[in-house]
PDB file of N, CA, C and O in Angstrom:
ATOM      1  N   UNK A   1     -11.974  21.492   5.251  1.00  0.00           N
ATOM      2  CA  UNK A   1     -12.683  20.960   6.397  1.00  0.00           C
ATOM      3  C   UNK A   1     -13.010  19.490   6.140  1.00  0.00           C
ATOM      4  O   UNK A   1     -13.631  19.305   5.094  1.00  0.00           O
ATOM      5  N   UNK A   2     -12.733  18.414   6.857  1.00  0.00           N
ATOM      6  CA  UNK A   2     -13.327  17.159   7.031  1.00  0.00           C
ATOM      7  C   UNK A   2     -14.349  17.134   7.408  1.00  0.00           C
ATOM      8  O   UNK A   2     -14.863  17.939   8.185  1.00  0.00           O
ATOM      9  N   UNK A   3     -15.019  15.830   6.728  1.00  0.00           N
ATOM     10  CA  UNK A   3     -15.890  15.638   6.771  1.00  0.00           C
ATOM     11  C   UNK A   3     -16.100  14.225   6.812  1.00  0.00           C
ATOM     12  O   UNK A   3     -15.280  13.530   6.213  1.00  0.00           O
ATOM     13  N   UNK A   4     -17.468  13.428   7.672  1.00  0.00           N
ATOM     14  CA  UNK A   4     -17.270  12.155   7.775  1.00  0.00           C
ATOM     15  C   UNK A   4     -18.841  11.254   7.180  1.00  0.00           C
ATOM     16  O   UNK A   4     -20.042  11.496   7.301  1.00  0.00           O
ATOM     17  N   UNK A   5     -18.130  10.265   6.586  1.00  0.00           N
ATOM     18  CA  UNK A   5     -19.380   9.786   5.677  1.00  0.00           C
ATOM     19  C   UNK A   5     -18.843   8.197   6.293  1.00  0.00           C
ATOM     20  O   UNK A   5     -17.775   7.822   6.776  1.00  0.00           O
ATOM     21  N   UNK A   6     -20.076   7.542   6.026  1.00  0.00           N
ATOM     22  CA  UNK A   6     -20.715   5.668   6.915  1.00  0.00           C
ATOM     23  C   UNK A   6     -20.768   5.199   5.039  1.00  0.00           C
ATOM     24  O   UNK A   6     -21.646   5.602   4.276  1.00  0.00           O
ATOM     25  N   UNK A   7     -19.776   4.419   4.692  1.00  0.00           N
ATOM     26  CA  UNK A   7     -19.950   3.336   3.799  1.00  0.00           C
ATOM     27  C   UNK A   7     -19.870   2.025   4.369  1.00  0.00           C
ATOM     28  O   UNK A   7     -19.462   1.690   5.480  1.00  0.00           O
ATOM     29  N   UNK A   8     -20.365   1.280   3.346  1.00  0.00           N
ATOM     30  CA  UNK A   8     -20.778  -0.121   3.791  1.00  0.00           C
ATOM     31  C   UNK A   8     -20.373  -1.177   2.986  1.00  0.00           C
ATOM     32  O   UNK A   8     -21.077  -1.638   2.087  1.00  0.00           O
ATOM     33  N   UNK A   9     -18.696  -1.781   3.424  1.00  0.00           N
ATOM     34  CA  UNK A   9     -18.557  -2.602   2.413  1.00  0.00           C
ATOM     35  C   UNK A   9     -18.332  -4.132   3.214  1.00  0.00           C
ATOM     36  O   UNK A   9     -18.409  -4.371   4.419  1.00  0.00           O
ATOM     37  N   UNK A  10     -18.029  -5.050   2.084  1.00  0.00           N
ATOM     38  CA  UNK A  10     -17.773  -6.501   2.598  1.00  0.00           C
ATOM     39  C   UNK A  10     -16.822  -6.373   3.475  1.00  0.00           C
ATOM     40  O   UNK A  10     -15.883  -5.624   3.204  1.00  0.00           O
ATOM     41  N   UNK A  11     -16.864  -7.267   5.060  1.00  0.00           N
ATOM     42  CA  UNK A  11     -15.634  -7.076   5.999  1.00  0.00           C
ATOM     43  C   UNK A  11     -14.358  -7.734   5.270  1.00  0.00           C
ATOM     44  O   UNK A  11     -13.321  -7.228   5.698  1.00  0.00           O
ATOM     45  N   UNK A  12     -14.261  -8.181   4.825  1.00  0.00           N
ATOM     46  CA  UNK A  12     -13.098  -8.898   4.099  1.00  0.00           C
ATOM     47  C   UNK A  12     -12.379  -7.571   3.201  1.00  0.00           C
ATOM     48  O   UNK A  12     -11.205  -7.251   3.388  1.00  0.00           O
ATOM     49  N   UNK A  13     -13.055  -7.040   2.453  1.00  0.00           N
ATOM     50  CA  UNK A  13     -12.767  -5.956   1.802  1.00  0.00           C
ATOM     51  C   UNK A  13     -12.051  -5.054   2.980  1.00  0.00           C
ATOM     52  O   UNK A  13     -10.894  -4.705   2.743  1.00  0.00           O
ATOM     53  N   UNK A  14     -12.635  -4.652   4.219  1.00  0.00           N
ATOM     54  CA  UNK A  14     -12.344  -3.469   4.787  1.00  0.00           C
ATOM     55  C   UNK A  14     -11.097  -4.054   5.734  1.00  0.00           C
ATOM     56  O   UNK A  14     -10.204  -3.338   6.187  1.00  0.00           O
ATOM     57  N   UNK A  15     -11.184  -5.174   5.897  1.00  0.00           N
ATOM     58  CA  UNK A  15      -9.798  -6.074   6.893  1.00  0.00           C
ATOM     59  C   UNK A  15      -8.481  -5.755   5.654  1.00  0.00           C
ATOM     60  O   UNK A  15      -7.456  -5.092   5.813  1.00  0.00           O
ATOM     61  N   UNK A  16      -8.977  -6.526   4.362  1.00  0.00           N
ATOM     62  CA  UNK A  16      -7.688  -6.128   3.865  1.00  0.00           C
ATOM     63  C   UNK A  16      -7.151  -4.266   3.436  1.00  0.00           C
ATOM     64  O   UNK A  16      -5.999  -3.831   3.421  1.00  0.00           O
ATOM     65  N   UNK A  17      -8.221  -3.638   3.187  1.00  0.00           N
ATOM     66  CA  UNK A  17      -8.142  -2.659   2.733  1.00  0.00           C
ATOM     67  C   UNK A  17      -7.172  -1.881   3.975  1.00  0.00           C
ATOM     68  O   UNK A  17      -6.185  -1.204   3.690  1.00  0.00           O
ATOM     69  N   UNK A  18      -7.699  -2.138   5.533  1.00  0.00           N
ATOM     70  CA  UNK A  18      -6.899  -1.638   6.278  1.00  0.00           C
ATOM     71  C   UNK A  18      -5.119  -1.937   6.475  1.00  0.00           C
ATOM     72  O   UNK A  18      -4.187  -1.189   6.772  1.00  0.00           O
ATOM     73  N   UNK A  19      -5.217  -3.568   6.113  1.00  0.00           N
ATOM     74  CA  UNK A  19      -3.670  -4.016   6.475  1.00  0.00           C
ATOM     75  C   UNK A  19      -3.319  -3.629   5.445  1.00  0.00           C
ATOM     76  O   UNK A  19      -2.212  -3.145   5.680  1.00  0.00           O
ATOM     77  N   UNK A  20      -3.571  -3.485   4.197  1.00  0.00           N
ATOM     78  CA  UNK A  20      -2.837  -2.404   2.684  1.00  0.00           C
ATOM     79  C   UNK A  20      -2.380  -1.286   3.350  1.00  0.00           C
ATOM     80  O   UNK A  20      -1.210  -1.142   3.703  1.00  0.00           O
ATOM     81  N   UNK A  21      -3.493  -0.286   3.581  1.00  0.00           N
ATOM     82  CA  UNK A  21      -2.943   0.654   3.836  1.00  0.00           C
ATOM     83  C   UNK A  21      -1.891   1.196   5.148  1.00  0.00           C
ATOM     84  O   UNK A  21      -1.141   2.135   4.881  1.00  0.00           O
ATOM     85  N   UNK A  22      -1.847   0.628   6.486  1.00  0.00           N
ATOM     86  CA  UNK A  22      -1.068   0.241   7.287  1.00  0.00           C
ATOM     87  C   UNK A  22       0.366  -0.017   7.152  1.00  0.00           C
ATOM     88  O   UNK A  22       1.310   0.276   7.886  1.00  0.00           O
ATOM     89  N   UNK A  23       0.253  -1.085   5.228  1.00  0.00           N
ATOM     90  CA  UNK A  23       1.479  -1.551   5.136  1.00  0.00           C
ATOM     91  C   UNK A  23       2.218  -0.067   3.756  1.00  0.00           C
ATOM     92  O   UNK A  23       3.208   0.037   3.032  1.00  0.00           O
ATOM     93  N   UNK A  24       1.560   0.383   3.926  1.00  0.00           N
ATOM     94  CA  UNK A  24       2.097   1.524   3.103  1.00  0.00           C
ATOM     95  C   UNK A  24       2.129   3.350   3.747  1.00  0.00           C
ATOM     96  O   UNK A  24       2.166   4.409   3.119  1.00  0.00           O
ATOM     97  N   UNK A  25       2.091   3.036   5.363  1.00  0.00           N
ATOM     98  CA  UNK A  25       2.390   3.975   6.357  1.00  0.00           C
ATOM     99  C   UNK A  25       1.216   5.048   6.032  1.00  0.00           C
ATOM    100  O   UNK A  25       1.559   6.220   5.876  1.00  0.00           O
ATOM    101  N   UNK A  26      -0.093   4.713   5.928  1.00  0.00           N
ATOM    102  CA  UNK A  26      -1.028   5.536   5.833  1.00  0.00           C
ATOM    103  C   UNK A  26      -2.889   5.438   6.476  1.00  0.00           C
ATOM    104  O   UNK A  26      -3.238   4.477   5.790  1.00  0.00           O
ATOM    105  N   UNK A  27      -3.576   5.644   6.921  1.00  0.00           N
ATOM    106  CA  UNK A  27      -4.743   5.677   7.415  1.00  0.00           C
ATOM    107  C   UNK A  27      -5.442   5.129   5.860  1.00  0.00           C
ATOM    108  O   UNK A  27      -5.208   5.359   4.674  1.00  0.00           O
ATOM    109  N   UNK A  28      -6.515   4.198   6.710  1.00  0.00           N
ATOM    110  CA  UNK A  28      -7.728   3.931   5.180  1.00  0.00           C
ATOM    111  C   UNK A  28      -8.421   5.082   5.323  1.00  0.00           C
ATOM    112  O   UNK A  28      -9.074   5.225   4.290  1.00  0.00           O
ATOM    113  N   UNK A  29      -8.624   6.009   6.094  1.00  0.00           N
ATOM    114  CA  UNK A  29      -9.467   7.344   5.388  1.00  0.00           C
ATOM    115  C   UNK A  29      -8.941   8.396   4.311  1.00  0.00           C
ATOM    116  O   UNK A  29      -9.513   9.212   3.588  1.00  0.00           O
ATOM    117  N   UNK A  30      -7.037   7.879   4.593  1.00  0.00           N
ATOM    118  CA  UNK A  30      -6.249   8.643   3.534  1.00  0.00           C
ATOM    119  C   UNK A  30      -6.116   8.177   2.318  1.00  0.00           C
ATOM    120  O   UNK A  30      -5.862   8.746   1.256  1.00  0.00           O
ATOM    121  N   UNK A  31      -6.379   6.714   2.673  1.00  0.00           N
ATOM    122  CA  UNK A  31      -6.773   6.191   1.117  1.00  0.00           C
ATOM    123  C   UNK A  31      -7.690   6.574   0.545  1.00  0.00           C
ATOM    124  O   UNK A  31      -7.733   6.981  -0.616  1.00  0.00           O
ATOM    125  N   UNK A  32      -8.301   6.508   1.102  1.00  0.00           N
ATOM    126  CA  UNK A  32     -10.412   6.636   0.787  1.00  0.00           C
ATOM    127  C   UNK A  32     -10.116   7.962   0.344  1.00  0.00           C
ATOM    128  O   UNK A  32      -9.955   7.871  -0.873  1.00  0.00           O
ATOM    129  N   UNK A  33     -10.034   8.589   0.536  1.00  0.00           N
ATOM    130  CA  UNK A  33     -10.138  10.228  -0.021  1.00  0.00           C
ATOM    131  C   UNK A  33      -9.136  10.717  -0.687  1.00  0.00           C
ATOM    132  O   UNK A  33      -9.258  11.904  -0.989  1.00  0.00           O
ATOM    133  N   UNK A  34      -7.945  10.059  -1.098  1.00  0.00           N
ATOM    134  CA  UNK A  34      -7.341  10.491  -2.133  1.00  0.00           C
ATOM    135  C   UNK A  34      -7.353   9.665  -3.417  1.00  0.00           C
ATOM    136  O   UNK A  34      -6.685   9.982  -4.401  1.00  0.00           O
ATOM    137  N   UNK A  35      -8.464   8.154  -3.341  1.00  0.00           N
ATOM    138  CA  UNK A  35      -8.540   7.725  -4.250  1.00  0.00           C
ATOM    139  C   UNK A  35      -9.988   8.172  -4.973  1.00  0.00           C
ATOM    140  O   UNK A  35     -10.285   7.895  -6.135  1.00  0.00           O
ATOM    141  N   UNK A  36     -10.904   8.999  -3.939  1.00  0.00           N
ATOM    142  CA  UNK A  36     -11.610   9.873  -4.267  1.00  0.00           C
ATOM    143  C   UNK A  36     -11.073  11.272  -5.026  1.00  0.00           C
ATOM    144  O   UNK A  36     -11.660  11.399  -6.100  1.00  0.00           O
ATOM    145  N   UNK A  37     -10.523  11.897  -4.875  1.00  0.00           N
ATOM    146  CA  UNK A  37      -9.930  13.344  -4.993  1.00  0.00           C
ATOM    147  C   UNK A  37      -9.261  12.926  -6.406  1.00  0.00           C
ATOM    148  O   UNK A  37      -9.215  13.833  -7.237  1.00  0.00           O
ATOM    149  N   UNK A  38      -8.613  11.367  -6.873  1.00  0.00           N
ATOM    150  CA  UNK A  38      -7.695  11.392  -8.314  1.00  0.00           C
ATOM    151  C   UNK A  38      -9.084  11.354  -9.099  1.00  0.00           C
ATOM    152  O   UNK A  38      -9.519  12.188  -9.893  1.00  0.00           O
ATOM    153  N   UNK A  39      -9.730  10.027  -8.614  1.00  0.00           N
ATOM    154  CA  UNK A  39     -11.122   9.822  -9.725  1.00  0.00           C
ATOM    155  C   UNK A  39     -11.623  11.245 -10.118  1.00  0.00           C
ATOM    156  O   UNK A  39     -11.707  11.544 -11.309  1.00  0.00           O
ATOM    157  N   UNK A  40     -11.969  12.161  -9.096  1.00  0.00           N
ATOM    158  CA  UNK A  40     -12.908  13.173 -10.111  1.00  0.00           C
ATOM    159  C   UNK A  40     -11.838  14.587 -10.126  1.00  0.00           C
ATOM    160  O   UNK A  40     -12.496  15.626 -10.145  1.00  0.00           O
ATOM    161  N   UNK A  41     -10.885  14.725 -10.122  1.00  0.00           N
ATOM    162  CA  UNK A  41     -10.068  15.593 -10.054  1.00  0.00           C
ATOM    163  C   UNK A  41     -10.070  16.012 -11.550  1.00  0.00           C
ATOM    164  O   UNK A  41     -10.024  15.177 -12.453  1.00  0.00           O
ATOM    165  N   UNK A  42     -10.116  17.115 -11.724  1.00  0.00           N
ATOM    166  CA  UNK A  42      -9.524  17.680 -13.131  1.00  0.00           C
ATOM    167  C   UNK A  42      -8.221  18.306 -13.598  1.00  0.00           C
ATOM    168  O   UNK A  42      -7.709  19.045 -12.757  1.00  0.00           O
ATOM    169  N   UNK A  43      -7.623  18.189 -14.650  1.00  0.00           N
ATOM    170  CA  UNK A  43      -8.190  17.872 -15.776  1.00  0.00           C
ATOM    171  C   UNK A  43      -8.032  16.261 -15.746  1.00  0.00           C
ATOM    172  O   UNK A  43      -8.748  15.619 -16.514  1.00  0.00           O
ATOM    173  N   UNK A  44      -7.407  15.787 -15.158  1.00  0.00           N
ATOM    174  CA  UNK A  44      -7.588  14.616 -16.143  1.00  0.00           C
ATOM    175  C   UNK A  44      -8.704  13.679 -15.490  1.00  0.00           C
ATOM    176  O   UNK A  44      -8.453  13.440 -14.309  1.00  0.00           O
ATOM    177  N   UNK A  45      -9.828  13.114 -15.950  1.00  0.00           N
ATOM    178  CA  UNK A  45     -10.575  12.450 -15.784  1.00  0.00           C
ATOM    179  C   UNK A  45     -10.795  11.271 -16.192  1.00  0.00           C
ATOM    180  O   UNK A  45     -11.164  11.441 -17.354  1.00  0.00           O
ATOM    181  N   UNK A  46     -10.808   9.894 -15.924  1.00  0.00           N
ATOM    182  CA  UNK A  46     -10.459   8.753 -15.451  1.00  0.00           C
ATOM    183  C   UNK A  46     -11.730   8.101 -16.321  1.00  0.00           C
ATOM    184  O   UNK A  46     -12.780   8.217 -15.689  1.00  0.00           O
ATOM    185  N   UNK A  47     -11.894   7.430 -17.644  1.00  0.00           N
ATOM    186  CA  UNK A  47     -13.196   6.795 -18.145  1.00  0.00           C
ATOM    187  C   UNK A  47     -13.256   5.333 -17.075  1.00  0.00           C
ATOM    188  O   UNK A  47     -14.360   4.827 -16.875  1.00  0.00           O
ATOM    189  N   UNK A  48     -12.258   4.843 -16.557  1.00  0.00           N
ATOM    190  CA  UNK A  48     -11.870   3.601 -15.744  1.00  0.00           C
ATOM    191  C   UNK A  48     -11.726   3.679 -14.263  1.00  0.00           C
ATOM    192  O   UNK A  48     -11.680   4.696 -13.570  1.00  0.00           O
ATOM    193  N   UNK A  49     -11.664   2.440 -13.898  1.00  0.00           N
ATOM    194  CA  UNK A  49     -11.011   2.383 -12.663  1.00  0.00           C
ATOM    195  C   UNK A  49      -9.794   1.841 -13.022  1.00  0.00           C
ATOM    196  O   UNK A  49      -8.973   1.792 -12.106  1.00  0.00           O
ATOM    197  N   UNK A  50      -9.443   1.415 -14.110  1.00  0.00           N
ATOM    198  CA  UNK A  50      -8.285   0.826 -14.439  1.00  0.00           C
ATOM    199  C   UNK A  50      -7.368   1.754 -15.061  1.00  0.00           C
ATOM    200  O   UNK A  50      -6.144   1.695 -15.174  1.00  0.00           O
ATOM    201  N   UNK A  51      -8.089   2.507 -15.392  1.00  0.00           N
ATOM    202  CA  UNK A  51      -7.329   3.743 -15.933  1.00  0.00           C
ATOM    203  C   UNK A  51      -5.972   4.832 -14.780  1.00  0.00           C
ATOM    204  O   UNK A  51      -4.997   5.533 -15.054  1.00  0.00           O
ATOM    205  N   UNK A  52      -6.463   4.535 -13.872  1.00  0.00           N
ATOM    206  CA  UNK A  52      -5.888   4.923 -12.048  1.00  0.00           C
ATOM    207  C   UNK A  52      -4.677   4.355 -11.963  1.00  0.00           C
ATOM    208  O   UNK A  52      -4.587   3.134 -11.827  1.00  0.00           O
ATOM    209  N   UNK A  53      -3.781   5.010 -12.017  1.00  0.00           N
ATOM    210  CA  UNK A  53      -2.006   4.519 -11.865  1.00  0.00           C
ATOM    211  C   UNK A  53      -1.788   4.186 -10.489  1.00  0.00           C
ATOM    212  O   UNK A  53      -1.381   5.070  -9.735  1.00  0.00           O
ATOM    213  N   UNK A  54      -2.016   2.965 -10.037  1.00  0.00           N
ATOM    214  CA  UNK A  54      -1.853   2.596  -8.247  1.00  0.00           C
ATOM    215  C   UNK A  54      -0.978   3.158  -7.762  1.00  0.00           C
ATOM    216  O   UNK A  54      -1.038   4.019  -6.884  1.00  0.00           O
ATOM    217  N   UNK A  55       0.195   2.607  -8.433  1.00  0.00           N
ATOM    218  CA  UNK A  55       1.611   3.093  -7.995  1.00  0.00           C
ATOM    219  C   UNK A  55       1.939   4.329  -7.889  1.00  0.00           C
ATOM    220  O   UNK A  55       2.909   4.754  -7.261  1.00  0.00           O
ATOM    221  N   UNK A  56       1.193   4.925  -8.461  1.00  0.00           N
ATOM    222  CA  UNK A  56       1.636   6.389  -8.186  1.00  0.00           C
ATOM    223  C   UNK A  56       1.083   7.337  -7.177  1.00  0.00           C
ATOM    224  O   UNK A  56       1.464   8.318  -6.538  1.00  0.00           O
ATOM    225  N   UNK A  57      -0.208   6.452  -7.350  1.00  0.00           N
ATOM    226  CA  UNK A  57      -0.632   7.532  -5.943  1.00  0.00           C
ATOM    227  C   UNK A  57      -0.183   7.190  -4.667  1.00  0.00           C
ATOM    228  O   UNK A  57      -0.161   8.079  -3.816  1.00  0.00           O
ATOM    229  N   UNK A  58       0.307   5.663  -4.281  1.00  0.00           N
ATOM    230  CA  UNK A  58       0.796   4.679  -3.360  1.00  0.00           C
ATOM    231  C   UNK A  58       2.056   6.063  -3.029  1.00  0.00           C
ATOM    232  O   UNK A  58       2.092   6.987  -2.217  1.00  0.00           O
ATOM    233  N   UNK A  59       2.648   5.756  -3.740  1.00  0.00           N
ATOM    234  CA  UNK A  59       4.095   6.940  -3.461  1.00  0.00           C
ATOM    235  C   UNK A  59       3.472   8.665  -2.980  1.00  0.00           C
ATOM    236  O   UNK A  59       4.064   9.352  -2.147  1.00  0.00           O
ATOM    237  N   UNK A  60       2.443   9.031  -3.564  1.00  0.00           N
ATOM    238  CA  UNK A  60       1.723  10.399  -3.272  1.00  0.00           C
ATOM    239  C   UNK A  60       1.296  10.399  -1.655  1.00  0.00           C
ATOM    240  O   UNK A  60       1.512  11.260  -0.801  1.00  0.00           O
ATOM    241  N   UNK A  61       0.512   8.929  -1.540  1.00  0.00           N
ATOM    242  CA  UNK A  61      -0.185   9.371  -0.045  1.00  0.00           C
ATOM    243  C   UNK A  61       0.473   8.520   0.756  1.00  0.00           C
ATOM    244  O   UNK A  61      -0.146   8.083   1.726  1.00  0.00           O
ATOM    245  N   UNK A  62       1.483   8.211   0.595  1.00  0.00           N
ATOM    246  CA  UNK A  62       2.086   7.343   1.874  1.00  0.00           C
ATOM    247  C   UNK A  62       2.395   8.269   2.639  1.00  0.00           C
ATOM    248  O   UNK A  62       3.334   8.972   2.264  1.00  0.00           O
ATOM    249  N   UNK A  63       1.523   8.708   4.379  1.00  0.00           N
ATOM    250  CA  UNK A  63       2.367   9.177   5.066  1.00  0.00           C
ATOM    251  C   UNK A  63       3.549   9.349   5.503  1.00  0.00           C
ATOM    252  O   UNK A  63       3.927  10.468   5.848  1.00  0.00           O
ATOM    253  N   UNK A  64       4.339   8.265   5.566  1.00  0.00           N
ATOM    254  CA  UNK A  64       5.913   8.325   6.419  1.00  0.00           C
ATOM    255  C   UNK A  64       6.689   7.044   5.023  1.00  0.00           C
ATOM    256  O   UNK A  64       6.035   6.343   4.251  1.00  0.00           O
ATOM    257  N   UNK A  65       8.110   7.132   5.129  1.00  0.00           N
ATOM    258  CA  UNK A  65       8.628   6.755   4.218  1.00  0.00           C
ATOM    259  C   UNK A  65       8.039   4.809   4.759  1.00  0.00           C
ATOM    260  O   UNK A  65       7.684   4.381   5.857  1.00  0.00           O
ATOM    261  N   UNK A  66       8.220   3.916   3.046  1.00  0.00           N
ATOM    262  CA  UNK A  66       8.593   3.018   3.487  1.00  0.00           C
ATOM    263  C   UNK A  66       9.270   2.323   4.254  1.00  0.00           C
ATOM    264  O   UNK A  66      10.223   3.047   4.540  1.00  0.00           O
ATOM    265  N   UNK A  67       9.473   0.654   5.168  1.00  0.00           N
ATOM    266  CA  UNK A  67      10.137   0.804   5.503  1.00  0.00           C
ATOM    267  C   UNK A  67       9.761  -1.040   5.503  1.00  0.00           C
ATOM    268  O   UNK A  67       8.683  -1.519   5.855  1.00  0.00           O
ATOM    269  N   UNK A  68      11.319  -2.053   4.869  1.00  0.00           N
ATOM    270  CA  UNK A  68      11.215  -3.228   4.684  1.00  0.00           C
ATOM    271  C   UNK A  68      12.299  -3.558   5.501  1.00  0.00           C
ATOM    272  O   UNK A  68      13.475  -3.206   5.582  1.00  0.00           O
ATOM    273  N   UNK A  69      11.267  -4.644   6.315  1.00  0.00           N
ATOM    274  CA  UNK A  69      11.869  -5.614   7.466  1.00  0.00           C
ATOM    275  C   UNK A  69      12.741  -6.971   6.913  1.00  0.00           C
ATOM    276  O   UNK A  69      12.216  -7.756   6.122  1.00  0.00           O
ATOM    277  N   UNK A  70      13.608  -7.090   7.228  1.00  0.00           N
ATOM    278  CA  UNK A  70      14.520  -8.574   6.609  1.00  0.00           C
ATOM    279  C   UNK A  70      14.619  -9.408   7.299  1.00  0.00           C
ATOM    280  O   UNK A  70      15.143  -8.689   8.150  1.00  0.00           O
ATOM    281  N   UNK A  71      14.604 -10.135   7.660  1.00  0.00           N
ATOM    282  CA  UNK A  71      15.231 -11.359   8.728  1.00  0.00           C
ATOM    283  C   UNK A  71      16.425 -11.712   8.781  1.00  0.00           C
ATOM    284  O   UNK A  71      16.731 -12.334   7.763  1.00  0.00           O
ATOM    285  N   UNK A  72      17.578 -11.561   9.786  1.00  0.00           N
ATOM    286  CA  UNK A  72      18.964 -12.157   9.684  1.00  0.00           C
ATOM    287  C   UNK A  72      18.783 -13.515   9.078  1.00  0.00           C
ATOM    288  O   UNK A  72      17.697 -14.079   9.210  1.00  0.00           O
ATOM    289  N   UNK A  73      19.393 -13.867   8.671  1.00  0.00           N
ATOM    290  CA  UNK A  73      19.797 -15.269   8.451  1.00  0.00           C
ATOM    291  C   UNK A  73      20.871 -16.063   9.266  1.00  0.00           C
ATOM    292  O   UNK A  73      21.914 -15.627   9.754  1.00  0.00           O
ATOM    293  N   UNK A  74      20.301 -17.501   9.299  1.00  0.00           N
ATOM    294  CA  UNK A  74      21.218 -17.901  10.834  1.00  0.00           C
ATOM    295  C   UNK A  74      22.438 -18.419  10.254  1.00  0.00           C
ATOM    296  O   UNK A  74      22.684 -18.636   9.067  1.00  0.00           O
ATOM    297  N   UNK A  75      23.283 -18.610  11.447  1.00  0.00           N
ATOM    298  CA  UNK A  75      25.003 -18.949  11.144  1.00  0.00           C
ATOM    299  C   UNK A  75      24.755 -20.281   9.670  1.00  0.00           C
ATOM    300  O   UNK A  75      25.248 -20.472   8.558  1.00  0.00           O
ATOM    301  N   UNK A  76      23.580 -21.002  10.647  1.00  0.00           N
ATOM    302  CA  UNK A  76      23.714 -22.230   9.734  1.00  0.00           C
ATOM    303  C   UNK A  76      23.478 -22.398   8.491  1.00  0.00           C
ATOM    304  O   UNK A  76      23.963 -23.207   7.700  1.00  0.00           O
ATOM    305  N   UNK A  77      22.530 -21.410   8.321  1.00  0.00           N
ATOM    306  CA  UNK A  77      21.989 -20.898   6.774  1.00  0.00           C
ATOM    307  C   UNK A  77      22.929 -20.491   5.934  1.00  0.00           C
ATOM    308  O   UNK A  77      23.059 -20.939   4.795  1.00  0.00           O
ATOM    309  N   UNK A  78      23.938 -19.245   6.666  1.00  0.00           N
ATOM    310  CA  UNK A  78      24.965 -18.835   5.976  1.00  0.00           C
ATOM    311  C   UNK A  78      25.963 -19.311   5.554  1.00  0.00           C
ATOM    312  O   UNK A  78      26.549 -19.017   4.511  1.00  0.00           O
ATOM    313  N   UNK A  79      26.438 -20.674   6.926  1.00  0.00           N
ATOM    314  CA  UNK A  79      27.469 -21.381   6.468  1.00  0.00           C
ATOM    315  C   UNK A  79      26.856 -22.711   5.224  1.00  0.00           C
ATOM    316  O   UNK A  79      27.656 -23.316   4.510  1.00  0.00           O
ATOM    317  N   UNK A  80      25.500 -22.936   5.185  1.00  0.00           N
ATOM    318  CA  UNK A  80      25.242 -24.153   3.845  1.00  0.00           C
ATOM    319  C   UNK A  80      25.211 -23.086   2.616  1.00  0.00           C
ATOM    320  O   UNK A  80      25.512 -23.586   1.533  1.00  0.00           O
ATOM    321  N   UNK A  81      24.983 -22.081   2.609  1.00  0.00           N
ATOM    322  CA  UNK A  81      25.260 -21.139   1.480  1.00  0.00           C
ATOM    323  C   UNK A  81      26.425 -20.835   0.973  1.00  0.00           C
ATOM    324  O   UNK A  81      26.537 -20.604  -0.230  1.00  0.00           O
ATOM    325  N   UNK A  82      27.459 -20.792   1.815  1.00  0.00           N
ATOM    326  CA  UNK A  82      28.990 -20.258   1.471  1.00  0.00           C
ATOM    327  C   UNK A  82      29.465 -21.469   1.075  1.00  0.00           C
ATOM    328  O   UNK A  82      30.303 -21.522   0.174  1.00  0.00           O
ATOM    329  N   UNK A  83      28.845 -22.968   1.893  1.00  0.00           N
ATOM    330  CA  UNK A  83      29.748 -24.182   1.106  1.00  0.00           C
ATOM    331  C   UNK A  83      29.066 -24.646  -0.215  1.00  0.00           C
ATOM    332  O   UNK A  83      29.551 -25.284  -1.149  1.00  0.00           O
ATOM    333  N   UNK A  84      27.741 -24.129  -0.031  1.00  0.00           N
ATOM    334  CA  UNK A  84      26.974 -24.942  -1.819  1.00  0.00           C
ATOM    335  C   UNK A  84      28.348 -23.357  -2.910  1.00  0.00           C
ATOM    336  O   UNK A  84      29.098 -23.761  -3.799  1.00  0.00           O
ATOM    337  N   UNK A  85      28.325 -22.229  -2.625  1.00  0.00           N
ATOM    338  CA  UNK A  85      28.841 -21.668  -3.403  1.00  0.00           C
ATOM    339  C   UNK A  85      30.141 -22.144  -3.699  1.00  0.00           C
ATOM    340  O   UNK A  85      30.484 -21.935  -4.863  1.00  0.00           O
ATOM    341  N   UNK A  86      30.924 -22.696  -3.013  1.00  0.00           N
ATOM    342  CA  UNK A  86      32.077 -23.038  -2.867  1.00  0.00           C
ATOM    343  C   UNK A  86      32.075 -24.439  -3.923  1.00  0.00           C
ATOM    344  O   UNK A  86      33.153 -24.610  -4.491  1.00  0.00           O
ATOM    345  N   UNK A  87      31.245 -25.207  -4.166  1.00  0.00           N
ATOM    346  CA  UNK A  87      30.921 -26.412  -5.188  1.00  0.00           C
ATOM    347  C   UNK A  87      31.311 -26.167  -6.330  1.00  0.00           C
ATOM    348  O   UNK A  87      31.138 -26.988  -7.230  1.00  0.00           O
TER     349      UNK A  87
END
């Protein structure tokens, strides 16, 4: 069952905390509570916050797969690239 709790942090903190999690296809409440759920989870218990493998939980709670945007590159770009290679 969910449940809903009022924390109170710096807006700067909670602006970026949201576009993080956004950019890793997931809700900040899904952050918030599964970075709750590793800290006191057993067995293994965490003397740190540094002790917390980011990356791994990043891959655990990402709702929907990644997904990286590229930019075409223009004719002109491509053609000063193909002639510097050509040097």
């Amino acid at each position: 069952m969910d449940t809903k709790i009022t924390l109170s942090f710096d807006q700067n903190i909670i602006e970026k905390a949201k576009d993080f999690a956004a950019s890793q296809g997931m809700s900040l409440s899904r952050l918030t509570e599964f970075l709750y759920e590793k800290i006191t989870s057993a067995p293994k218990s965490y003397a740190s916050l540094e002790d917390i493998p980011i990356a791994d939980f990043i891959s655990l709670v990402a709702e929907e797969q990644a997904t990286y945007k590229t930019a075409a590159k223009s004719s002109k770009s491509l053609k000063k690239e193909y002639y510097e290679s050509r040097k």
